[in-house]
LOSE-390916 format. One line per field, with one value per residue (C-alpha): residue in three letters; x negated, y negated, z negated. Coordinates in steps of 0.5 Angstrom, whole numbers, m for minus. Example, Ala and Ser with C-alpha at 12.3 -4.5 7.8 and 13.67 -1.06 7.14 Angstrom:
aa [ALA SER]
east [m25 m27]
north [9 2]
up [m16 m14]
# end
This chain:
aa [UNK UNK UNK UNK UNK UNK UNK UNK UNK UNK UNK UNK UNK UNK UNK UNK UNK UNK UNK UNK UNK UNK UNK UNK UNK UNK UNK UNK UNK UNK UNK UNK UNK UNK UNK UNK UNK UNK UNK UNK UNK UNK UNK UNK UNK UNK UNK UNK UNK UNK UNK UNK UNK UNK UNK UNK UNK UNK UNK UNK UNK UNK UNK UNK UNK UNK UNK UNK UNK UNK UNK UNK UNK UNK UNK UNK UNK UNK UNK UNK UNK UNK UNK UNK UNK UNK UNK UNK UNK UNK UNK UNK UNK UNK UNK UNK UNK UNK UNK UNK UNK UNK UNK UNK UNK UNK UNK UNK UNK UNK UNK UNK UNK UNK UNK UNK UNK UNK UNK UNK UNK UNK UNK UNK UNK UNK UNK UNK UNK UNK UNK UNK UNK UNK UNK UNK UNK UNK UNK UNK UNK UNK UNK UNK UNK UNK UNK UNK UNK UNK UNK UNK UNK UNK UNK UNK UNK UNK UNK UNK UNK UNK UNK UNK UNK UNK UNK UNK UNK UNK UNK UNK UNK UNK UNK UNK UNK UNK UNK UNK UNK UNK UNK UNK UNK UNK UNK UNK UNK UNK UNK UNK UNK UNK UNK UNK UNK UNK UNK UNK UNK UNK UNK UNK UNK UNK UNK UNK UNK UNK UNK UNK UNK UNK UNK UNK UNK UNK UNK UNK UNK UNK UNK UNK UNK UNK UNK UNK UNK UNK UNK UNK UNK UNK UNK UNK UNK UNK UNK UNK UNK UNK UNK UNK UNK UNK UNK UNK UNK UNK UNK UNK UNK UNK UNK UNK UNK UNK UNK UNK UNK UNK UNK UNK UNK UNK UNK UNK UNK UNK UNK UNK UNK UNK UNK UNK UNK UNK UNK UNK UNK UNK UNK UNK UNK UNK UNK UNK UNK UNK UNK UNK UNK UNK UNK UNK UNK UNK UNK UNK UNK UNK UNK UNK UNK UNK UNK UNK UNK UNK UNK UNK UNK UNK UNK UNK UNK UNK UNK UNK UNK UNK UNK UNK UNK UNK UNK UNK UNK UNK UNK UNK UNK UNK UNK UNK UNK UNK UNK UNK UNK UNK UNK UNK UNK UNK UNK UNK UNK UNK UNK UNK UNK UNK UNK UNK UNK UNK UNK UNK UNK UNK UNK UNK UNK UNK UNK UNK UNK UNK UNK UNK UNK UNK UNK UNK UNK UNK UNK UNK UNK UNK UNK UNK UNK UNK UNK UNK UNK UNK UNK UNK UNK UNK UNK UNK UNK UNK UNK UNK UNK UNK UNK UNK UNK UNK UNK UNK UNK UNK UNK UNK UNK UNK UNK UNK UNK UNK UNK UNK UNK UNK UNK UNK UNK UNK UNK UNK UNK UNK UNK UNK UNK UNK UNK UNK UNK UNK UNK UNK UNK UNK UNK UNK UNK UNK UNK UNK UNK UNK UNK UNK UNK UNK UNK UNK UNK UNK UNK UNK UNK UNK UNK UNK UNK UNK UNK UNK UNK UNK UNK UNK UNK UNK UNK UNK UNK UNK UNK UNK UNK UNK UNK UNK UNK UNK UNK UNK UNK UNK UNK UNK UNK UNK UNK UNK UNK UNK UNK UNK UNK UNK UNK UNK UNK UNK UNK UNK UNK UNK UNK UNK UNK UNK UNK UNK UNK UNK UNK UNK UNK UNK UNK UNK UNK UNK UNK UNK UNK UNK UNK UNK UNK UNK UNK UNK UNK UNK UNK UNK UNK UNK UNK UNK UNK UNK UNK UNK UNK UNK]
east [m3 m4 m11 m15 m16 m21 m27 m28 m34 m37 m44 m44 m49 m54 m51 m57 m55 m56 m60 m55 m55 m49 m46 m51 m56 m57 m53 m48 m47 m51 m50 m56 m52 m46 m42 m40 m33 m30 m29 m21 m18 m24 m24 m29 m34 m30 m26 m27 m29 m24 m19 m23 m24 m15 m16 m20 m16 m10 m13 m16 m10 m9 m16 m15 m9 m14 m18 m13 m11 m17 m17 m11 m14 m19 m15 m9 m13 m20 m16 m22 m27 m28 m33 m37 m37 m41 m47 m47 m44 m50 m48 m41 m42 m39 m35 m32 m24 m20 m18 m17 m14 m9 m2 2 2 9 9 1 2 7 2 m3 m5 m1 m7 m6 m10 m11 m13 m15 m15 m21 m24 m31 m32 m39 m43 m39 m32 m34 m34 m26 m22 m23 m27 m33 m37 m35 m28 m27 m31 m31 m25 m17 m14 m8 m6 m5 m2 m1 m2 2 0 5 1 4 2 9 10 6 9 4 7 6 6 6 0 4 8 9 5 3 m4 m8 m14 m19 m27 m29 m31 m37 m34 m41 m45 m40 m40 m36 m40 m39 m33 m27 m20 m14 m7 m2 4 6 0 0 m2 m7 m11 m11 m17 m20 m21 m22 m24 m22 m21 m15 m11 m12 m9 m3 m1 m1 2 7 8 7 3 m3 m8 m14 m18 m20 m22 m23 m25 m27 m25 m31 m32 m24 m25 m29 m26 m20 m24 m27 m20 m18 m14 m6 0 5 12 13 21 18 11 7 5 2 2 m6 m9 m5 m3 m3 1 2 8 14 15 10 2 m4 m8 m17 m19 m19 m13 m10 m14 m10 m4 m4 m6 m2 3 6 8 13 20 19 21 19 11 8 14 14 5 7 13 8 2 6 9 1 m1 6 3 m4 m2 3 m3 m8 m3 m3 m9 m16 m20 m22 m27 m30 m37 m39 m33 m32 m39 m38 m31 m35 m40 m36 m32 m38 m41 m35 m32 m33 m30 m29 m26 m28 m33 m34 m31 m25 m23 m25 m20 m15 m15 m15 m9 m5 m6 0 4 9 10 17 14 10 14 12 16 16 16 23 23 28 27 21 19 19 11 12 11 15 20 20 26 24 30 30 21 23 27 24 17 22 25 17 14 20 19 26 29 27 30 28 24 25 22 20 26 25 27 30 31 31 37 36 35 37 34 30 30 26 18 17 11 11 9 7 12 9 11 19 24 29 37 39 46 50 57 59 64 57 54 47 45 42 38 35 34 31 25 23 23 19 15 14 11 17 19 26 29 36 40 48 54 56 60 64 66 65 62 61 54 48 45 39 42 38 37 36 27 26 27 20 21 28 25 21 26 30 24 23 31 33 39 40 42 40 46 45 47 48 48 42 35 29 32 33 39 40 47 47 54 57 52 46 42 38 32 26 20 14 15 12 4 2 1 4 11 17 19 24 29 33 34 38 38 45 41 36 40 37 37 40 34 36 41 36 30 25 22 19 18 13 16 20 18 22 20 21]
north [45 42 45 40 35 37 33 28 26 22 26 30 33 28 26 25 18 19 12 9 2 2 8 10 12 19 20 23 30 35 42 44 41 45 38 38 41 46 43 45 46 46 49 54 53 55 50 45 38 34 39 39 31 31 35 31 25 28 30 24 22 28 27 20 22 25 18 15 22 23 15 17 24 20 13 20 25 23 20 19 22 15 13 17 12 7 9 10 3 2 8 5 2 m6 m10 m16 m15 m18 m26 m28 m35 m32 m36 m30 m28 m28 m32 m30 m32 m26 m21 m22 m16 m11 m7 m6 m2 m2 4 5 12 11 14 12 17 18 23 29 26 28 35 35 33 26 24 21 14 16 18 11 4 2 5 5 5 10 11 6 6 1 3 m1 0 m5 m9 m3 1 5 7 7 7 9 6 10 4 8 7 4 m2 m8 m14 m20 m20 m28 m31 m26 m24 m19 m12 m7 m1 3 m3 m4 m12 m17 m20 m27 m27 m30 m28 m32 m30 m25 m23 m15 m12 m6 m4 1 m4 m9 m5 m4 m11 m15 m10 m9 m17 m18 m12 m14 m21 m17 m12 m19 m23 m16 m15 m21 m17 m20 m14 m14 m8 m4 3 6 13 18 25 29 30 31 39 39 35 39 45 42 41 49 47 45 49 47 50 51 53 56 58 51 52 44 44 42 45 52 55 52 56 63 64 61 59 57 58 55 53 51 45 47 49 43 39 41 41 32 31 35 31 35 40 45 43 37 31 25 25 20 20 27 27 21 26 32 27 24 32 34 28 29 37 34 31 35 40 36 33 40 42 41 40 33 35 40 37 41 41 34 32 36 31 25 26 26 21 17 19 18 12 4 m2 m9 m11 m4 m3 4 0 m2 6 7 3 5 12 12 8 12 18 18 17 21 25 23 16 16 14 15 10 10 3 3 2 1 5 1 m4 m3 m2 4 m1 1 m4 m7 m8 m15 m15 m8 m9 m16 m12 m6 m10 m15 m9 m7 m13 m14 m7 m5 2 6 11 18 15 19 14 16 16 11 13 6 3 m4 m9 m13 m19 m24 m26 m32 m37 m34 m38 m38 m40 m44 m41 m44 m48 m44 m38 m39 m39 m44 m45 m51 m51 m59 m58 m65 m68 m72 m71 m69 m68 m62 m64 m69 m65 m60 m64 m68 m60 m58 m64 m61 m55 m51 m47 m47 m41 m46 m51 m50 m51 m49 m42 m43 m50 m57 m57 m63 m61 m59 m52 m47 m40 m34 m27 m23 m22 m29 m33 m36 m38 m42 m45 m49 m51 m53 m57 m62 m64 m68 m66 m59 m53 m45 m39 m32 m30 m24 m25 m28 m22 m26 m33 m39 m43 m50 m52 m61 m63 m69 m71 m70 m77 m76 m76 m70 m70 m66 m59 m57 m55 m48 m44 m49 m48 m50 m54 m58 m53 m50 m42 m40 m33 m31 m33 m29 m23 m16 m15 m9 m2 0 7 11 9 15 17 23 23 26 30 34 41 40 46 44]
up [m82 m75 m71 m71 m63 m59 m59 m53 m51 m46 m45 m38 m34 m30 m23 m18 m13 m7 m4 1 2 9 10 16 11 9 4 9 7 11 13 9 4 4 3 11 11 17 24 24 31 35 42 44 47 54 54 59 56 59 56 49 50 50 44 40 42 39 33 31 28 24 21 18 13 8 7 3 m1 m3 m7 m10 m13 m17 m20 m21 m24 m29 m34 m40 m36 m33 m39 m34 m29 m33 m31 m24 m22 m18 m14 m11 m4 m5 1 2 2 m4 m3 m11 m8 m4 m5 m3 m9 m12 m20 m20 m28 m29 m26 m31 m34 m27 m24 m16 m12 m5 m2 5 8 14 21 22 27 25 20 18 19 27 24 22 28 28 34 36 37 43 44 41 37 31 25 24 18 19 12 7 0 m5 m13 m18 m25 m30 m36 m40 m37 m37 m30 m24 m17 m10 m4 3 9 16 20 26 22 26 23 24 24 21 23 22 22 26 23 24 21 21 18 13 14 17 24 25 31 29 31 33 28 34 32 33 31 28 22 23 28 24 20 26 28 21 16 10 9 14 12 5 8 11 5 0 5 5 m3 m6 m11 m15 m11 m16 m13 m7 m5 2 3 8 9 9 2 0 1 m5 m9 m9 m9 m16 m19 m17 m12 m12 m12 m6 m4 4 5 11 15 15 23 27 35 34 28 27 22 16 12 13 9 5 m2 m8 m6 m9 m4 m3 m1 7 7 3 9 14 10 9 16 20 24 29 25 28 25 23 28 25 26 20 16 14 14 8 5 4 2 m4 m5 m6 m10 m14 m15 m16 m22 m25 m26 m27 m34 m37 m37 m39 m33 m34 m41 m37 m35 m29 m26 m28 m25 m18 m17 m19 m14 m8 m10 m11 m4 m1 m3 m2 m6 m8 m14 m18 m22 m28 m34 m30 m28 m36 m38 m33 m33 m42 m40 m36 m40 m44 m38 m36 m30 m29 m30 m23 m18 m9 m5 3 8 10 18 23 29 34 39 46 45 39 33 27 26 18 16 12 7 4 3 m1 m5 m6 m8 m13 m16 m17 m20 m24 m27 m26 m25 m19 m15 m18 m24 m31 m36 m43 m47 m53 m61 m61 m55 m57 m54 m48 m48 m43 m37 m37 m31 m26 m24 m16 m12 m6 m1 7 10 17 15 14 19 19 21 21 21 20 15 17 22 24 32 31 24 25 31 27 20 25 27 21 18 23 22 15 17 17 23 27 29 31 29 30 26 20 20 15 17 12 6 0 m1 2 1 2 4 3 3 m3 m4 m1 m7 m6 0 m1 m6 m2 2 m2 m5 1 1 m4 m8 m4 m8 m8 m6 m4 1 5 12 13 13 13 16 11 13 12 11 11 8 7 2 5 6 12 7 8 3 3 0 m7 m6 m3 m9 m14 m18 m16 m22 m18 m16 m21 m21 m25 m27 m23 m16 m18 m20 m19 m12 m9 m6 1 m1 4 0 2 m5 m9 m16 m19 m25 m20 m17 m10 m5 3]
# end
């Protein structure tokens, strides 16, 4: 006779709220409390200021990688103990961030149901977050967000993917409204759209709207809720789930923040240390700076919950209790309330390790002023490969009894997206001087931008067509629906360009293209254009069922 389950139950130990309208308030942690987390690598009191002004500089950084890990502790580890969250709603600290109209959104209509969680590691370099290598007001205004993830969660709750973009990705920033991140409230300034921003700085100067902006645009992802955290309370978290296991191969030594761990092999470390460990950057041995910090984070986030699956800490009421009061004092939201986490974690809780999958932004090495540069093509496909629910790298799904028969891949439903975000090469396919010239102009006319106009490289052709990399189906698509007539290829050779090839049948004709936001039904995509596409082979990824020491 099996033992009978263990009884679950939502009753738990009182939680005080602290009374905190901003996050200037007192409800920051005090030393009196206990709550205020070490100050790590701080120069003795000898050391000239200049020199220890240098050395908060070069940590400040280093101190923002926590934020976000901190966000990922909660939505991966409380499982049903979310019912708990019912009755602190009022504690949540709400801003403004998510657009519920945005026409970035790739086939909204097959998101329905998918959970997307935007999750913002910041430095308000203020209150107890001074006291961890982070700076000062004075060292720098306002916040950045140097460590940002996405979380996906499909309707079925099958799989969940956490997505790692660097800090110093080259991005395209839209016209946005100023930021007061200490006040949590946007000031009324308006900013002009600029072209190679990075990723980090758009936080600092437009909040959480404008970096909501940037990841939608990024993803085409339906991103339904948001979650930014600080780092003065991550010790205590990790402290409350007992700590974590990690693996070193060698001795973990960083240029700014010492030792931080002193031996090699499998080692359960505290909440201090497991500070140091996700935030290190200069790391002895390790060459490439932030993408090795994102590699260790989502190995400690993968350790995290594997432990966190095979025990019983979350029906334990006081430790439990502990880990939702630093969250709550912590964290600040849009789009998340107690019922929403509840609903999630009961979800997730038949969810596989192996099913939990941490992908990184492939970049192609930097521009002359050091942003990273994205490589368009592989994030297109990577972000298809997700919203679509196809295999990823590493992934170990659950394996069924009875696998049911695939059935065939219907035509694809694509969005039109804004002309003005599209790049044209217009390219002439006929024997007619100008051709191109001409259709460039009315294009532009349209809204869309022209990248050149040229002949056709692969000479004459008998009907007019929109070329197109794979991932940029939306965006052909709403070529296409402004030439009569033109029809979809794949191709190959393009990256993010659209190119337009006018044949022989081609009429002079320019229409209007398909609403922003609105389905192209003009515009045939057949299931063979929209063939899975290809992930990039050197797609950097950790599964979280695998147990792997470095």
């Amino acid at each position: 006779m099996p033992a009978p389950a263990e009884e679950v139950t939502d009753i738990l130990p009182p939680l005080t709220e602290p009374t905190r309208a901003k996050r200037k308030s007192s409800g920051w942690p005090t030393k009196e409390s206990g709550a205020v987390p070490k100050a790590v690598g701080a120069p003795a009191q000898t050391r000239l200021e200049a020199a220890r002004q240098r050395r908060a500089k070069r940590l400040r950084a280093a101190g923002r990688a926590a934020l976000t890990v901190s966000a990922v502790i909660v939505l991966l580890t409380t499982g049903g103990g979310w019912s708990y969250l019912r009755s602190i709603n009022n504690g949540f600290t709400q801003v403004s961030a998510i657009d519920n109209n945005s026409t970035d959104v790739v086939d909204a209509g097959a998101q329905l149901g998918d959970e997307n969680f935007l999750l913002v590691g910041t430095d308000t370099r203020a209150g107890a977050n001074g006291t961890v290598g982070a700076g000062t007001l004075d060292d720098a205004e306002g916040a950045r967000a140097d460590t940002v993830m996405l979380v996906h969660v499909p309707k079925e709750r099958q799989r969940v993917v956490l997505v790692s973009f660097p800090r110093d990705l080259d991005v395209t920033r839209p016209v946005c409204e100023g930021w007061d991140n200490d006040k949590a409230d946007y000031t009324g300034e308006k900013f002009p759209a600029a072209a190679g921003d990075k990723l980090n700085a758009v936080y600092a100067l437009g909040g959480p709207k404008c970096l909501f902006n940037v990841i939608s645009k990024m993803t085409g992802l339906s991103i339904n809720h948001f979650v930014a955290i600080d780092f003065a309370g991550f010790e205590s978290m990790v402290n409350e789930v007992g700590g974590v296991e990690v693996c070193a191969t060698k001795p973990l030594i960083d240029g700014e923040l010492g030792t931080v761990l002193a031996g090699a092999g499998k080692q359960r470390i505290s909440g201090e240390t497991a500070l140091n460990y996700v935030r290190a950057r200069k790391v002895i041995g390790e060459e490439r700076s932030d993408y090795d910090r994102i590699n260790r984070q989502q190995r400690f986030l993968a350790s995290l919950l594997r432990s966190t699956l095979s025990s019983r800490i979350l029906f334990d009421p006081g430790k439990l209790n502990g880990f939702i009061q630093a969250f709550q004092k912590h964290a600040w939201m849009d789009g998340v309330q107690s019922n929403d986490l509840l609903m999630l974690g009961r979800s997730l809780q038949k969810v596989d390790a192996g099913a939990v999958t941490f992908l990184t932004i492939p970049t192609a090495g930097t521009t002359s002023y050091g942003n990273e540069i994205p490589r368009e093509s592989d994030i297109k496909a990577i972000f298809s490969a997700i919203r679509d629910d196809r295999p990823l790298p590493g992934e170990k799904p659950a394996v069924t009894d009875t696998p049911s028969p695939a059935a065939p891949a219907p035509a694809p439903r694509v969005i039109a997206v804004d002309p003005s975000t599209v790049s044209l090469l217009v390219s002439n396919a006929t024997e007619i001087p100008g051709m191109a010239n001409k259709a460039s102009t009315k294009l532009n006319n349209q809204g869309f931008q022209i990248y050149n106009t040229a002949n056709y490289s692969h000479g004459t052709s008998s009907t007019s067509k929109v070329r197109y990399a794979a991932g940029y189906e939306a965006e052909a698509a709403t070529v296409a629906s402004a030439i009569p007539g033109a029809t979809l290829e794949q191709a190959t050779d393009l990256g993010g360009i659209i190119e337009v090839v006018l044949g022989t049948d081609f009429t002079g004709t320019v229409t209007s293209p398909v609403q922003v936001g609105d389905p192209i039904t003009n515009v045939t995509m057949s299931p063979s254009s929209a063939a899975p596409v290809t992930l990039p082979s050197d797609l950097e990824h950790v599964n979280a069922a695998e147990e792997v020491c470095q």
